[in-house]
ZAMARGU-4260 file (C-alpha; in steps of 0.2 Angstrom, whole numbers, plus 5000, padded with zeros to 4 digits):
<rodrens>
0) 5391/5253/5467 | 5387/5265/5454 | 5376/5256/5438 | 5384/5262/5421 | 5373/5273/5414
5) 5371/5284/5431 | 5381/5301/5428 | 5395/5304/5441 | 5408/5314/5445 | 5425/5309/5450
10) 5438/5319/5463 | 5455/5315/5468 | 5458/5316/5488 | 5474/5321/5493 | 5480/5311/5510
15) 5479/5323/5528 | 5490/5337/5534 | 5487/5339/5551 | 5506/5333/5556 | 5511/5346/5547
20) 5508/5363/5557 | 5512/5376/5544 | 5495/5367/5536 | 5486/5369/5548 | 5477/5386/5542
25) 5475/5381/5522 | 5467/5361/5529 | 5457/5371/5542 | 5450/5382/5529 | 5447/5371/5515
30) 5438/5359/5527 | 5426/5374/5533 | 5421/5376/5516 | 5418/5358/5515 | 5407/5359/5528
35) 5398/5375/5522 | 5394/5364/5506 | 5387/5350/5516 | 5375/5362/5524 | 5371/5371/5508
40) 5368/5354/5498 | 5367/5340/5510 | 5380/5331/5501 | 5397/5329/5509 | 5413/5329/5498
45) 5430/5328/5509 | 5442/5340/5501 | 5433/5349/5487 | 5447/5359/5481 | 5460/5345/5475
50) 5463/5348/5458 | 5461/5331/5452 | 5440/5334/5446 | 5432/5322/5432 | 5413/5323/5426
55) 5403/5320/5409 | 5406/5336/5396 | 5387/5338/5396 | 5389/5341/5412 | 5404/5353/5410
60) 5395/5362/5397 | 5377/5364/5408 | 5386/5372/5422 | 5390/5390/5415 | 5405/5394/5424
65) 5409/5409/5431 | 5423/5407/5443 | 5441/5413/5438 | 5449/5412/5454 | 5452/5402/5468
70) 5430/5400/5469 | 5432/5387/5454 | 5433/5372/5466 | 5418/5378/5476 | 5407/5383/5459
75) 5411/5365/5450 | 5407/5356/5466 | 5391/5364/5470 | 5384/5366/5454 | 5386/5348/5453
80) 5377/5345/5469 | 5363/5355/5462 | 5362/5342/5445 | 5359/5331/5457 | 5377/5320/5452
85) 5385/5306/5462 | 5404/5313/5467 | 5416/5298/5472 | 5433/5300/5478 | 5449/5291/5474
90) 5467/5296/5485 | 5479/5302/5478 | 5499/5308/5482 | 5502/5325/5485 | 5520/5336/5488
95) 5510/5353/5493 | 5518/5368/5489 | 5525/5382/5500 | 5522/5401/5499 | 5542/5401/5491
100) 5536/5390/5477 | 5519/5400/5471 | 5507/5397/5484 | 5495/5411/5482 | 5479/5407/5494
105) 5478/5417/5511 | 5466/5417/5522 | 5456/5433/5516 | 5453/5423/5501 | 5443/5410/5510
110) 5430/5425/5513 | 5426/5428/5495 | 5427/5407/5492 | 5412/5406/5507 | 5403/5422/5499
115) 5402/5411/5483 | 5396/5396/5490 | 5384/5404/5497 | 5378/5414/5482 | 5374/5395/5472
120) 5359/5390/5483 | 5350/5400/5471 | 5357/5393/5455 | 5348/5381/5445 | 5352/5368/5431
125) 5343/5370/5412 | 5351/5359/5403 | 5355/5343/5417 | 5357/5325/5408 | 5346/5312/5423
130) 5352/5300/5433 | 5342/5285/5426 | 5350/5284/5410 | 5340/5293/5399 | 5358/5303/5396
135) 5359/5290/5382 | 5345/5293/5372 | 5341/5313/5368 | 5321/5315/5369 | 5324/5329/5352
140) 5329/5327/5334 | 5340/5338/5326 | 5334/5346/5312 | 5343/5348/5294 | 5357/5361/5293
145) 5354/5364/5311 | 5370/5366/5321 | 5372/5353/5335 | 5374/5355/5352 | 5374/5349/5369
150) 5356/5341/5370 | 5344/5345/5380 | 5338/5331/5394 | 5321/5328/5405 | 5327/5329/5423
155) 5320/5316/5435 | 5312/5319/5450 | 5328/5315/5461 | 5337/5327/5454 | 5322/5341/5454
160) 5320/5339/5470 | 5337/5342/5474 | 5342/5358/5461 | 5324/5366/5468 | 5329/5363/5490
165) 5337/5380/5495 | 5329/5382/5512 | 5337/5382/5529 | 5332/5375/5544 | 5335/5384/5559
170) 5348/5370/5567 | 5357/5370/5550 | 5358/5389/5552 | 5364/5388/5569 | 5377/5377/5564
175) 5382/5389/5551 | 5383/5404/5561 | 5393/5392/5575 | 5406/5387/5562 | 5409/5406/5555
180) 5414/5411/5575 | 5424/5398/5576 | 5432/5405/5562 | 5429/5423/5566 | 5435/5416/5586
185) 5453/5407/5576 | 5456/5424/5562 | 5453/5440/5577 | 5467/5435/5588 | 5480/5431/5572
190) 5476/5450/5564 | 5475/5459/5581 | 5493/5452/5583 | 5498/5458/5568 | 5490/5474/5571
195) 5500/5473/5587 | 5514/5470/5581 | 5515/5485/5569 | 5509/5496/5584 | 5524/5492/5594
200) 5536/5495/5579 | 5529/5512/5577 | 5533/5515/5596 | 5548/5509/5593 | 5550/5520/5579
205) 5542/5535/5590 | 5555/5531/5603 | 5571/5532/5589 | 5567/5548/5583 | 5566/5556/5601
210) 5585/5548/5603 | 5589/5555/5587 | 5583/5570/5592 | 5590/5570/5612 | 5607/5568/5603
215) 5605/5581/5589 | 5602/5594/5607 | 5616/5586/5617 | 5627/5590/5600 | 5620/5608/5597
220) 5619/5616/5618 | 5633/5600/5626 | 5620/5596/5637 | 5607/5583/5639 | 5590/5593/5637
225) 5582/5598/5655 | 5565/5594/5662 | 5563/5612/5666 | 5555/5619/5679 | 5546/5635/5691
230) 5552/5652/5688 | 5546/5668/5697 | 5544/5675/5680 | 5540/5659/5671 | 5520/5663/5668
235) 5507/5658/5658 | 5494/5667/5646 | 5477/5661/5651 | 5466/5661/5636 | 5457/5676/5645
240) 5471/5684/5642 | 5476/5685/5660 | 5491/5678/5670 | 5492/5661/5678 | 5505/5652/5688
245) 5501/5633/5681 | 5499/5620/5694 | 5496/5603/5701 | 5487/5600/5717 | 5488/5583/5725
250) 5474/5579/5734 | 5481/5563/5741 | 5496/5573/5745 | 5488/5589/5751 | 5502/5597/5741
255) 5502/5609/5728 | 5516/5609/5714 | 5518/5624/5704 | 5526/5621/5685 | 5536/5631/5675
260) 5529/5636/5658 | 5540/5633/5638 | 5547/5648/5632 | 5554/5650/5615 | 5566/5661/5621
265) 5575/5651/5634 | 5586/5640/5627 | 5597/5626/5632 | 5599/5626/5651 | 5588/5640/5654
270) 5573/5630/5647 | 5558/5630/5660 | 5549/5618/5649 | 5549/5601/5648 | 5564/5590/5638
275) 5549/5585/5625 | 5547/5604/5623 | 5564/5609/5621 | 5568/5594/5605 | 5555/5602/5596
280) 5565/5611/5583 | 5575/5593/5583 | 5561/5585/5578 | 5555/5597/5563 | 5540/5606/5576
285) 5551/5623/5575 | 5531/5631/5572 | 5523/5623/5587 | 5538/5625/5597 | 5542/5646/5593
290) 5522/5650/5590 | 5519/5640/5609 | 5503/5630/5599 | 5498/5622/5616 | 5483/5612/5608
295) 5493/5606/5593 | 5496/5587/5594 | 5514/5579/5593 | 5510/5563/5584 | 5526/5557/5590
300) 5525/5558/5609 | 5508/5547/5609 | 5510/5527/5606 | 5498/5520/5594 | 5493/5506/5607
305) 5486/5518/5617 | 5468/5525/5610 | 5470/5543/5621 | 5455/5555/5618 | 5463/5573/5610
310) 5465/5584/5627 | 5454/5594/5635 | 5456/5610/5646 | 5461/5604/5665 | 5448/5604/5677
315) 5446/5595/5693 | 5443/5577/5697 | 5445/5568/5715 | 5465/5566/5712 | 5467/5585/5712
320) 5464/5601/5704 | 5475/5610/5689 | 5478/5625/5683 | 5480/5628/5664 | 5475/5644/5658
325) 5459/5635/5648 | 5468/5627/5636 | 5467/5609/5630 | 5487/5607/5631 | 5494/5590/5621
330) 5503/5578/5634 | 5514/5562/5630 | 5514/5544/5630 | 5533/5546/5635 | 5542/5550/5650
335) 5563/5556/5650 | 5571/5550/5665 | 5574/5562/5678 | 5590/5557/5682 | 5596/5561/5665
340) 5585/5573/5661 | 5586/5584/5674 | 5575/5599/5683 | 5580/5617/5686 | 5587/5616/5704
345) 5598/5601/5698 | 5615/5598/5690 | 5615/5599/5672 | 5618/5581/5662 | 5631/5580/5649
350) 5634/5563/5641 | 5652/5563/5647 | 5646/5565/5663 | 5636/5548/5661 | 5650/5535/5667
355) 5639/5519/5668 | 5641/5520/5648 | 5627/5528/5635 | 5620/5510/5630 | 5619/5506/5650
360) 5606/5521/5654 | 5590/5525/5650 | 5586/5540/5643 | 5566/5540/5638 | 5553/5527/5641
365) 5534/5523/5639 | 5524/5530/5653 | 5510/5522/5664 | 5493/5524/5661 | 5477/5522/5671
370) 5462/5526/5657 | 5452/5529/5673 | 5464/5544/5681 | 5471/5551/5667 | 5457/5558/5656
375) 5457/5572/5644 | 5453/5583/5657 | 5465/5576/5672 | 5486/5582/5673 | 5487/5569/5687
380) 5504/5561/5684 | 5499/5567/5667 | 5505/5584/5663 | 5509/5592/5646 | 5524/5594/5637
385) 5522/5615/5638 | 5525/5613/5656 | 5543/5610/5667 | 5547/5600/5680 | 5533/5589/5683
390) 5532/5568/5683 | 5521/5568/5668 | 5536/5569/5658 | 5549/5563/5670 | 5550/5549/5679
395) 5563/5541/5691 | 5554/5524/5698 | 5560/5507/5697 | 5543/5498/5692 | 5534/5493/5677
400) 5515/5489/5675 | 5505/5488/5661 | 5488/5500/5655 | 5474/5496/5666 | 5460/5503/5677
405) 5471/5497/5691 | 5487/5502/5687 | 5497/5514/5700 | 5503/5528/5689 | 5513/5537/5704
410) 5531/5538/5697 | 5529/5518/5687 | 5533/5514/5671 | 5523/5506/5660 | 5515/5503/5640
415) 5499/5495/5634 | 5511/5481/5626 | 5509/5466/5635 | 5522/5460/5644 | 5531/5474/5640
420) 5540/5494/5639 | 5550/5502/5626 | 5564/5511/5629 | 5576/5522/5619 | 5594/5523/5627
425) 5607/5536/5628 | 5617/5528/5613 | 5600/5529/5603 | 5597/5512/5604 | 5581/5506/5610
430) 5576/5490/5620 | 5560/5482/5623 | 5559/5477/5644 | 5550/5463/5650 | 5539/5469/5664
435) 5546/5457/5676 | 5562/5464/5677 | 5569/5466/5694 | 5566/5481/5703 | 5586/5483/5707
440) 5591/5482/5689 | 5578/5493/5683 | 5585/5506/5695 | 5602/5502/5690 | 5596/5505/5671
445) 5589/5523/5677 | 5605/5528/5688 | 5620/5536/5674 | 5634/5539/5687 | 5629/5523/5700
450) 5644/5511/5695 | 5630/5496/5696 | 5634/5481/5685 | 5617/5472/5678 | 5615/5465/5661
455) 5596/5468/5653 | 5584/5454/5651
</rodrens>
């Protein structure tokens, strides 16, 4: 029991949340800082930021606030630690409002609130009534004409030896830095799936504009643009300056597979590049596609989940060798499927012709990626976009993996979105697949002209 001439302060206490899961963040937080004040002034205070706050006026008038946001809880409370006041607490009811009706606080706010709690250890009172009484009786006269003010009272020892404590001890540090990774530990996985989230909308995105653009071709040329592929004449100009034949060769294979080369001017069925060359102009690249700027980079054939290294010129590794003229050729996160888009030495594709139905087949998907194989330097399973006919930019498997050092990139699907691959379909639609898919119905998906019957996860 407080004696009546002892200064104190009053707060209100608002009742518990926890049952209340869309709380849980805002009591979680407000509670850290509670315990961050108990560390910084030895004096715990359960809910410090209910508005309901009662003290003396001199008090009010010593403390010099500074606050004008959301800090003011944390300023009032520790500053009156620091006078070295009593703080009792009464309940109170409380109907806690929602985002819809004005709630402003989020989570990034709760960083500057603990930045300046911690900024107060170094504050100190000058003008602090005592807690023995003497708040009653003012040790100074005022003198005639002289304007009065807040007077100006002896601190007791208590309350020096409180407002002068600012040191740590290193468990109460330890403590400190434990609480802010449990924090750190609870806020890195909520923004990374935000992060995440916008990642795979902008694949998503990547993927539209590549079905826009397949259909803008298919309108223009009333075919579904090729994969390309070798032509005796079909060469490429080495930086040199010389003439190369460009080329895969598969060590595990012990073969050697030889790749057409983009050409401005073959157009339609002729192409011997890639599909991805050949939508180009369809995607506002007519430079890159009629200048051939090999090292240029086509922001929308990379996923943003995937962190590739810009390309460097082929050279070879233990899964084969390459041939690429020297140059640092851009590649893609994206592969057509090969039963659409076909090669060369296969029949063209019209959409007609595609009698399973347009929102039924695939048309281009994500890729698999092995970090570890396909490095800037590697075309394994990984060739560019300025070359026709190869499986880095068709596929025509029936399995999908996700990124990893042990992912099998031979002829698989795949994304660095867990748990799943993005799709854009001959309609234009796209579809995010769940990487447990049957094998059967993903094959189905790929086939145009198979008469299956399977309905998507």
């Amino acid at each position: 029991m407080q004696s009546d001439d002892e200064p104190v302060a009053v707060y209100g206490r608002r009742p518990s949340m926890w049952h209340r899961r869309d709380r849980w963040l805002l009591v979680s937080g407000v509670l850290a800082i509670d315990v961050l004040l108990w560390l910084l002034f030895r004096r715990w205070v359960r809910d410090h930021a209910c508005c309901y706050k009662l003290c003396r006026r001199a008090d009010l008038l010593n403390m010099d606030l500074r606050a004008d946001r959301f800090e003011g809880c944390v300023e009032i409370t520790g500053k009156l630690h620091r006078m070295g006041r009593t703080i009792m607490q009464v309940p109170i009811h409380y109907a806690p409002r929602t985002v819809a009706a004005g709630k402003k606080l989020r989570w990034s706010d709760g960083i500057g609130i603990a930045r300046f709690a911690w900024k107060l250890r170094s504050w100190r009172p000058s003008q602090v009534a005592s807690r023995d009484g003497e708040a009653k009786h003012a040790e100074r006269s005022i003198e005639p004409g002289q304007a009065a003010g807040p007077p100006h009272f002896r601190l007791s020892e208590s309350t020096r030896e409180s407002a002068e404590r600012s040191a740590f001890t290193l468990v109460e540090l330890l403590v400190v830095i434990a609480i802010i990774s449990i924090l750190m530990g609870l806020l890195l996985p909520a923004v990374q799936m935000v992060r995440e989230s916008a990642r795979r909308a902008q694949c998503l995105n990547n993927l539209k504009q590549m079905g826009l653009a397949v259909q803008n071709f298919e309108s223009a040329y009333r075919i579904v643009p090729r994969n390309g592929g070798r032509q005796p004449d079909s060469l490429l100009t080495a930086k040199d300056g010389s003439q190369v034949v460009p080329f895969t060769f598969d060590k595990l294979l012990q073969m050697k597979f030889e790749w057409g080369v983009a050409d401005p001017a073959r157009a339609g069925a002729k192409q011997t590049g890639s599909w991805a060359y050949s939508i180009l102009p369809q995607l506002e690249q007519d430079n890159a596609y009629r200048s051939l700027a090999f090292e240029t980079i086509i922001p929308v054939f990379l996923c943003p989940s995937r962190a590739r290294y810009d390309p460097e010129p082929p050279a070879e590794d233990r899964w084969g060798r390459y041939e690429g003229g020297g140059w640092a050729m851009s590649k893609t996160d994206y592969a057509a499927n090969e039963h659409v888009c076909t090669k060369l030495d296969r029949p063209v594709v019209r959409f007609r012709d595609i009698t399973d139905g347009l929102s039924n087949t695939m048309l281009v998907g994500e890729k698999s990626y092995n970090p570890g194989i396909q490095t800037p330097s590697s075309w394994y399973w990984d060739e560019p976009i300025w070359v026709g006919g190869s499986a880095g930019t068709a596929r025509s498997g029936s399995r999908l993996v996700n990124d990893g050092y042990k992912t099998d990139v031979r002829n698989t699907w795949g994304s660095g979105h867990t748990g799943i691959v993005n799709y854009t379909l001959c309609d234009g639609s796209q579809r995010s697949i769940p990487t447990t898919i049957d094998s059967q119905v993903l094959r189905y998906f790929t086939l145009p002209r198979d008469g299956g019957v399977f309905e998507l996860p």
